[in-house]
Every structure is written in structure tokens, then in C-alpha cells.
N, C-alpha and C positions, 0 to 999 in steps of 0.2 A: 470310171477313170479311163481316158482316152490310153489307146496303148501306144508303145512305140513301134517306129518303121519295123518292120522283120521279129518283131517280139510276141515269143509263143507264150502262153499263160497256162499253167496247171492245175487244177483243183486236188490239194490231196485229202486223203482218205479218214474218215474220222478216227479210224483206229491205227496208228501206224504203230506198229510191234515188230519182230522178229520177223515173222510171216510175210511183212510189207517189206523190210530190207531192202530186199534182192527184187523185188519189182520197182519199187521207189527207185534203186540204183538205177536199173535198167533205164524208166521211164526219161530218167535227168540226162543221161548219156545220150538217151535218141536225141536229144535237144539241144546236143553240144554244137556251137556254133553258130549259138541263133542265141539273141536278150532275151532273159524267162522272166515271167513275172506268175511270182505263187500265190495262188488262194488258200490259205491256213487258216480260212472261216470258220468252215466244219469240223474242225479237229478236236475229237472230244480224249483221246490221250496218245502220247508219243512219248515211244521208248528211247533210250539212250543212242540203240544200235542205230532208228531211221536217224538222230539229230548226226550224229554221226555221218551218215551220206549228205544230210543237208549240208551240212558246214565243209566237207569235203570240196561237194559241190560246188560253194559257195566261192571257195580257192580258185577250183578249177576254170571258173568262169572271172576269177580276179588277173588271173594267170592270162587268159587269152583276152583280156580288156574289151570282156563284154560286159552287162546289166544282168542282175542275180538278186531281184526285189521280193520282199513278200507285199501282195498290193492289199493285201485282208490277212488281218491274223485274229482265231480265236481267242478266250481270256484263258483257257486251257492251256491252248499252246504258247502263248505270252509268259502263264506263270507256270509252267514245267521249266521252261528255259530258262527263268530266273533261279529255281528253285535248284537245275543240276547247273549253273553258272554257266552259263552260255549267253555272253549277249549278242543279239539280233541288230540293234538299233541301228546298227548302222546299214544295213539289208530291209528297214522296211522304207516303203515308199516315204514320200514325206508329209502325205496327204492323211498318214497314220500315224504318226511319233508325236510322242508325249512326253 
């Protein structure tokens, strides 16, 4: 998928737990002020805490009227998110929604 003008992309981490937290925060924060687009391919599980900074994030980038896509999302992480009620769809590209 072509990206857009100034838009940084991120791959996260298969495992995001507790221990990812606080670097996942960090990671989103260095990237404030720029369109993210996330690769949530690899994600084979994610805890409440990282969805948590996700959707934070997600605000914070609605807030400043930038782009805050997931351009790949795993079926893991597709159905965690369904599973603690959190919907995405409106955050994943359009080239992925179902």
C-alpha cells in the first residue's frame, strides 16, 4: 500500500504485554506530529494495557487532525479487540475492513 505524504509506519511487536507498555507509549509519542500507519500483522497477543496506549493514541492523533491507520492487522489482534470490546474499524485502512 502506497503511503501517504510525511506518514511514518510502525510494525508492532508480536507480544505486547505490560513489558511493551511503556515502550509502545514511547515508540507512538516519538511520532507525534507525523500520519502513522501500523502494521498489527505480527501480533500474536495484546494485553489490555498496550490496547490501552493504542486507542489513547489513537485520540491523540484525532485531536491534532492527523492519520492513525492500522494498514495490516493480525486475526489475533482483530479478535482480542473484539473479544475486550474495542472497535478498530474505523482505524483500519480501507483496503482491510470487512
Amino acid at each position: 500500500m502506497p503511503s501517504r505524504k510525511g506518514e511514518k509506519t510502525i510494525s508492532l511487536a508480536a507480544v505486547l504485554d505490560l513489558n511493551e507498555a511503556s515502550a509502545l507509549r514511547g515508540t507512538l509519542m516519538g511520532l507525534r506530529g507525523s500520519n502513522v500507519a501500523i502494521d498489527a500483522s505480527g501480533v500474536e497477543r495484546i494485553g489490555t494495557l498496550c490496547v490501552q496506549v493504542i486507542m489513547a493514541a489513537a485520540k491523540t492523533w484525532d485531536e491534532d487532525k492527523l492519520s492513525f491507520t492500522f494498514s495490516k492487522v493480525s486475526d489475533a489482534f482483530q479478535k482480542t479487540m473484539q473479544v475486550i470490546g474495542v472497535d478498530v474499524s474505523h482505524l483500519l485502512a480501507k483496503e482491510i475492513r470487512k
